[in-house]
N, C-alpha and C positions, 0 to 999 in steps of 0.2 A: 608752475604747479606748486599749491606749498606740499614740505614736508613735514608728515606727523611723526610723531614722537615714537621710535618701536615699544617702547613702555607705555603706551595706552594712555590712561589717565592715572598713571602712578605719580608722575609730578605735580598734576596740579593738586591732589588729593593730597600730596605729601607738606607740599606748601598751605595748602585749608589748615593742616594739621597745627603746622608750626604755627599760625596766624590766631590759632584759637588757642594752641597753646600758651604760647605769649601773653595773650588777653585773658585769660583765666588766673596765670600765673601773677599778673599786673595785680589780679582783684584781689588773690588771698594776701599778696603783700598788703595791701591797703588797708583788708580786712583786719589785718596782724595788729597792723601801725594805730587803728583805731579803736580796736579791743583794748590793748595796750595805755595809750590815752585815757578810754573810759574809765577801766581800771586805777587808776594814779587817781584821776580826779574823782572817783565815788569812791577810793580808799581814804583820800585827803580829808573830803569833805564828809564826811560821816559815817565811819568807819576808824580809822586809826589817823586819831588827831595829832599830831607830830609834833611839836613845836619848833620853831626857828631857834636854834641854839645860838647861833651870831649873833641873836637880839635879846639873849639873855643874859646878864652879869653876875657875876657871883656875887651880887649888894641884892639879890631881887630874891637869892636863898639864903644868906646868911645875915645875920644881926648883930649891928656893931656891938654889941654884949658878947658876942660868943655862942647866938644859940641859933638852932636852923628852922629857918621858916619854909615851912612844906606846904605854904598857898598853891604854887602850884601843879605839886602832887595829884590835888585834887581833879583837876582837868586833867593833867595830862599822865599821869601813874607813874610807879617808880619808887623810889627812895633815896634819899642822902644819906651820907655815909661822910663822917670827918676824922683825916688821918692824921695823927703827930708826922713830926722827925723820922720817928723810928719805920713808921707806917702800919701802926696799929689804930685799929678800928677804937677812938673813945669815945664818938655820940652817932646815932642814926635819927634818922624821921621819917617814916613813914614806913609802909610791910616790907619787912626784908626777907628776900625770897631767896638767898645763898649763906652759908655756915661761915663765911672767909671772916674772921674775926683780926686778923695782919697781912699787910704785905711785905714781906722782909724779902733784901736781895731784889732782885728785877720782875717779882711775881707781877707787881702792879703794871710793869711795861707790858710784863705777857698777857694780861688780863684787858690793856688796853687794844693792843692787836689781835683786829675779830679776824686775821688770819690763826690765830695759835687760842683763840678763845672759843671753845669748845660749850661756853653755860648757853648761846644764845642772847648774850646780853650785851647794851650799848652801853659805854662807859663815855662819861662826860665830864671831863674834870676842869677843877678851877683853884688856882691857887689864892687863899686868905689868909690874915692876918687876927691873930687873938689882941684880946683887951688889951694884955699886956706887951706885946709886939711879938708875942710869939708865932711861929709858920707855921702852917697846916695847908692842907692838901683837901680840898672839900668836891666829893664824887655823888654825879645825878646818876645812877644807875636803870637804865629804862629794860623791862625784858623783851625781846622779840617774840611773840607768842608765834605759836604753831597754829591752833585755830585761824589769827588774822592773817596768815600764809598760804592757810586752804581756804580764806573768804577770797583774798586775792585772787589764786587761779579759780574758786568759782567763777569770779567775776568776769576776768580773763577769758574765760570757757565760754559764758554765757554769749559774754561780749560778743566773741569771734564767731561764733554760729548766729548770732543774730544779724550780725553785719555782712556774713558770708549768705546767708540767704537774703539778704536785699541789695546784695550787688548781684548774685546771679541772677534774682528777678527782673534785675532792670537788664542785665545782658541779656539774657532771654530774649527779653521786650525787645530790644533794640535789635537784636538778631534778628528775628522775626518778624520787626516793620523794614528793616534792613533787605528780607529775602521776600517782603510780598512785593513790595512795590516791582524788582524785575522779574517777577514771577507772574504777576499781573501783565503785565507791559508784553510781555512771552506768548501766554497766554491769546493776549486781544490780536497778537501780531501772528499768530497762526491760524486762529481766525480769521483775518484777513486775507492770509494765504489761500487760506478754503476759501475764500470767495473770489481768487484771483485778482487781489488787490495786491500788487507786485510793488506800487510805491510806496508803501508802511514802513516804518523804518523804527528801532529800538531809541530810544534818548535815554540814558538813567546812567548815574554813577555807581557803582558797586563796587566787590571784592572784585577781583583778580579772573577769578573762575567764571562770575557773572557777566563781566567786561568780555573776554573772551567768546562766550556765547554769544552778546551783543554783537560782537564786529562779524561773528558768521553769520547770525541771524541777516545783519545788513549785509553782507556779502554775497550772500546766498540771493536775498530779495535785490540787489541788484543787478545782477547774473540771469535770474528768473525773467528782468524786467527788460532787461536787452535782449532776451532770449524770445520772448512774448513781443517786444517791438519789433523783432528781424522777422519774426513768426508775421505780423501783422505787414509789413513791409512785402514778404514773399510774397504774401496772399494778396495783396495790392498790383503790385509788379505784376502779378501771374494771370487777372484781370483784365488788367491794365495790355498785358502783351493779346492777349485772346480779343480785346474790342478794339488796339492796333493792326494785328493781323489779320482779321474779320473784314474790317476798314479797307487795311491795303488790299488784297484782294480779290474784296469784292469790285472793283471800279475797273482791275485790267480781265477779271474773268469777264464781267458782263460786258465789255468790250470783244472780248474775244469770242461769247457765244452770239451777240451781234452780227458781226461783219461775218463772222463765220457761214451763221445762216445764212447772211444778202449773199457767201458767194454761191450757196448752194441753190437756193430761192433763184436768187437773180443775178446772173453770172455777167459780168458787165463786161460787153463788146469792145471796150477800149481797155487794151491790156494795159496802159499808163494806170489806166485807174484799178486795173485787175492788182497790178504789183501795187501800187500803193496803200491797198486793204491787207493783203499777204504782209508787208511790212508792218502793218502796223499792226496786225497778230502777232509775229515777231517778234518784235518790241515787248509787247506785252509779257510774250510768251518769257524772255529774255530779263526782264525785268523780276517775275513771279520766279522764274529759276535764280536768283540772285538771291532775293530774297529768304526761298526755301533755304537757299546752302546759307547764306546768314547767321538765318537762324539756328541751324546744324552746328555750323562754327561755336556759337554761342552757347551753345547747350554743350558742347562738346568743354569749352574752358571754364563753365561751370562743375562738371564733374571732378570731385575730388581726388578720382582712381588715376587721372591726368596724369600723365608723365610727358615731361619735353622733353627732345631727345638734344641734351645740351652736350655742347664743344665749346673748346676754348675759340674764339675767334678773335684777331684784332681789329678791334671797332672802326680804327681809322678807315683803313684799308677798306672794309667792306661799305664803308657809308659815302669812302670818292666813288667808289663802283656802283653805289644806287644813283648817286646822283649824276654818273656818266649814263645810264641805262636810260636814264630819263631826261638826256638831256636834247636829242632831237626833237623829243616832244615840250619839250619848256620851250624851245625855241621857234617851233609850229604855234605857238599859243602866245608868242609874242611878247616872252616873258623875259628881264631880265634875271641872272643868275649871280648872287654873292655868295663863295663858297669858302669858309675861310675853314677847313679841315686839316689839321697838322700831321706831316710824316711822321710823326713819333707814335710806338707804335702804344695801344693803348686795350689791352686783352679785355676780355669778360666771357663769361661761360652762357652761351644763347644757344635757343632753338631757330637755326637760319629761317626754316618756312614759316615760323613765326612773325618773326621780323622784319621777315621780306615783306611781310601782309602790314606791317606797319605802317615800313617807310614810303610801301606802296599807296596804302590809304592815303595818307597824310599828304603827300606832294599830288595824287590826284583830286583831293577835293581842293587843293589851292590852285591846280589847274583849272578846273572843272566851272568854280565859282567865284571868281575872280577875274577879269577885265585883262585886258592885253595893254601889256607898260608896267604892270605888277612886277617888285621884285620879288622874290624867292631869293629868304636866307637859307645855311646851312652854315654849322658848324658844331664840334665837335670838342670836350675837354676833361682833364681830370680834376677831380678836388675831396680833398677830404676821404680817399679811398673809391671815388667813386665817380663812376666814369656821367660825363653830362651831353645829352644829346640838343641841341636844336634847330627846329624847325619852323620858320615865319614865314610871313607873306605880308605887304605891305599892300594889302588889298581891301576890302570893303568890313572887313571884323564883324563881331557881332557886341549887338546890346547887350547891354550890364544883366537884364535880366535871364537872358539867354544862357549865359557865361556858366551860373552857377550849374545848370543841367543837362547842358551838354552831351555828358559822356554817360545819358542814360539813352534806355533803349529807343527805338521808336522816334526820339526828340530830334526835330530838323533845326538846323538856322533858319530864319527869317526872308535870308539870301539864297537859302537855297533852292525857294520852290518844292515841288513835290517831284523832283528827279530821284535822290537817291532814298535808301530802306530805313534809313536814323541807324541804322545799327552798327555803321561804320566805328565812329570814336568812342561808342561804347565795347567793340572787339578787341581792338587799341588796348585801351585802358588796359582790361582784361588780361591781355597777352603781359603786356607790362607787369603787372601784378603779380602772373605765375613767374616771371623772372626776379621777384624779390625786388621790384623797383617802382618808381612813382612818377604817375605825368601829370603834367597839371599843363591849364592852360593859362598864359599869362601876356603881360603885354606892355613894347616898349613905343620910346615915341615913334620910331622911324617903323615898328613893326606892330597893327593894331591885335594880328594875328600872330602869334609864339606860344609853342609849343617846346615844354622844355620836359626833357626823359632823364631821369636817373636808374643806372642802371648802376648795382655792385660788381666792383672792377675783380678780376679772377681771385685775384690772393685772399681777397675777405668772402668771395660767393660760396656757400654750399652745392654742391651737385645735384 
């Protein structure tokens, strides 16, 4: 039986949780990563046109004369600024947007480090040479504007909600084609159910939680499906025994209200022939009572309220004693006997009158129907925890087709005629079963007939 979780469905709810949290959590990084992207490239492209400083030289702003060429001022804004020696401001070009008219001391280091540069502004210096070889220090000074910082996180903003609503749309989507399809599949397959369609079965990959209901759903519908074939099997069997016993019957009653009548009718003057109507009432009679109690038996080790009344017994022992009980009669019957049964002792936990009805069956239908010069095996063994009985006869067997149904009710061998009820080897069985063991019928060269019993040896059998 499985075990459910004392927490209900708190894990698998807990696990959906994390599984969408995950997945939500995957989208806004994305969303982040691609707002972000957007951003740079519609700041780049049209917006704040940056230039590549690495690809510009200070021949492209200054003029071998000495004077500053603020070409490209015009695209990209800013101003030049050119320092002496000293680091005083003597020429600019373009709007100068700060008072700084010197840098004396390390002002200019500070003003280059936008850690300690508080104006907003990107300094970009190059050092050139005057007409005359003198040094100078020539500064692109670009502002950082505030406006193009709040277009950015507009952008930013925009971005990320636009991208954050068409990943969750498509999660949505997907979620949702995700949960119809075994929602459908559930759905048509409980439908089914209502129509007592027991072989419908879930097919779909899903979450975790969906899969799970799948294997019960199958679970269930194969459970249903065994349960509704054993259903349909009973009601067959139950048929099946009612137009067997109907059958058997009828052929020794109407025998028996027969002869009955002739003795009453017509009482026949030769008592030879007197006795030999009485007998074969008898018979009948004797026959019909076998059967009743049979069927008693049978019903009786069908009942699940069963109880056998089990002891430890050692197998060996008890099974040379069946087949000493039985052995003037193996002997009347012209049979030989191989008993290869070992003193060692060999326990299991049985109901004797059970088993006595076994071993009794068993060696009386290989007396019974079976030819005189037949042997009769017996022997006895352990293996595997588990004690093995068998029982052969190297006598007339049955066909293949026979073999497989046997050990149901009603069913006779081929060899047997209509002497005995069928209900022998299926009692057998039965008996075997409620001992937690299994017989089969099987068969070697020397033995067309072999019967082989396993029974669980005392130390593994439950009581």
């Amino acid at each position: 039986m499985k075990k459910h979780n004392r927490h209900g469905g708190k894990r698998p709810l807990k696990r959906l949780f994390l599984l969408n949290y995950t997945a939500i959590t995957g989208l806004v990084l994305a969303a982040i990563i691609l707002a972000l992207l957007n951003m740079d490239f519609l700041m780049n492209r049209f917006f704040d046109k940056t230039p590549d400083f690495k690809q510009i030289s200070a021949g492209d702003l200054y003029e071998a004369d000495g004077t500053l060429n603020g070409t490209l001022l015009n695209r990209y804004s800013g101003w030049l600024e050119l320092l002496d020696e000293a680091g005083n401001v003597i020429a600019t070009e373009g709007q100068k947007q700060d008072d700084i008219t010197a840098y004396s001391g390390d002002r200019l280091f500070a003003e280059i480090d936008m850690y300690r540069n508080d104006r907003y502004i990107t300094y970009h210096p190059y050092s050139v040479e005057g007409p005359n070889g003198e040094r100078y220090v020539l500064l692109w000074k670009t502002p950082e504007l505030n406006d193009k910082m709040l277009l950015a996180v507009g952008i930013f903003a925009v971005s990320l909600l636009v991208f954050l609503m068409g990943a969750l749309f498509f999660y949505t989507r997907y979620s949702v084609r995700q949960m119809k399809k075994p929602l459908q599949q559930i759905a048509q397959g409980i439908g089914e159910m209502e129509r007592f369609h027991y072989e419908k079965r879930l097919h779909f990959d899903a979450e975790q939680e969906f899969a799970e209901i799948r294997d019960a759903f199958n679970d269930m519908a194969e459970r249903l499906q065994l349960a509704s074939a054993a259903k349909e099997t009973a009601e067959r069997n139950k048929q099946n025994l009612l137009l067997h016993l109907s059958h058997d019957l009828k052929t020794p009653i109407t025998s028996i209200l027969g002869y009955s009548q002739l003795l009453l009718d017509n009482p026949p003057a030769d008592e030879n022939e007197r006795r030999k109507y009485v007998q074969y009432i008898h018979d009948k009679s004797s026959y019909m009572s076998k059967l009743i109690l049979d069927l008693f038996e049978l019903a009786k080790l069908d009942d699940e309220h069963l109880k056998l009344n089990l002891q430890k017994v050692n197998l060996t022992k008890w099974y040379q004693q069946k087949i000493a009980e039985f052995y003037p009669e193996i002997e009347h019957h012209g049979f030989r006997l191989r008993a290869e049964i070992p003193e060692t002792p060999l326990h299991v936990m049985m109901d004797l009158v059970h088993m006595d009805r076994v071993a009794a069956n068993l060696i009386g239908n290989a007396l019974k129907y079976n030819p005189p010069g037949t042997e009769l095996y017996a022997s006895c063994e352990e293996q595997d925890g588990k004690a093995i009985l068998w029982l052969g006869d190297s006598g007339l067997g049955f066909p293949e087709r026979e073999r497989e149904r046997l050990f149901e009710e009603f069913v006779r061998g081929s060899s047997s005629g209509k002497e005995g009820t069928g209900l022998g080897l299926a009692i057998c069985r039965k008996i075997i079963e409620r001992h937690q063991g299994v017989m089969e019928l099987v068969s070697t060269a020397d033995y067309p007939t072999m019967f082989r019993i396993y029974l669980p040896s005392a130390s593994v059998q439950s009581p």
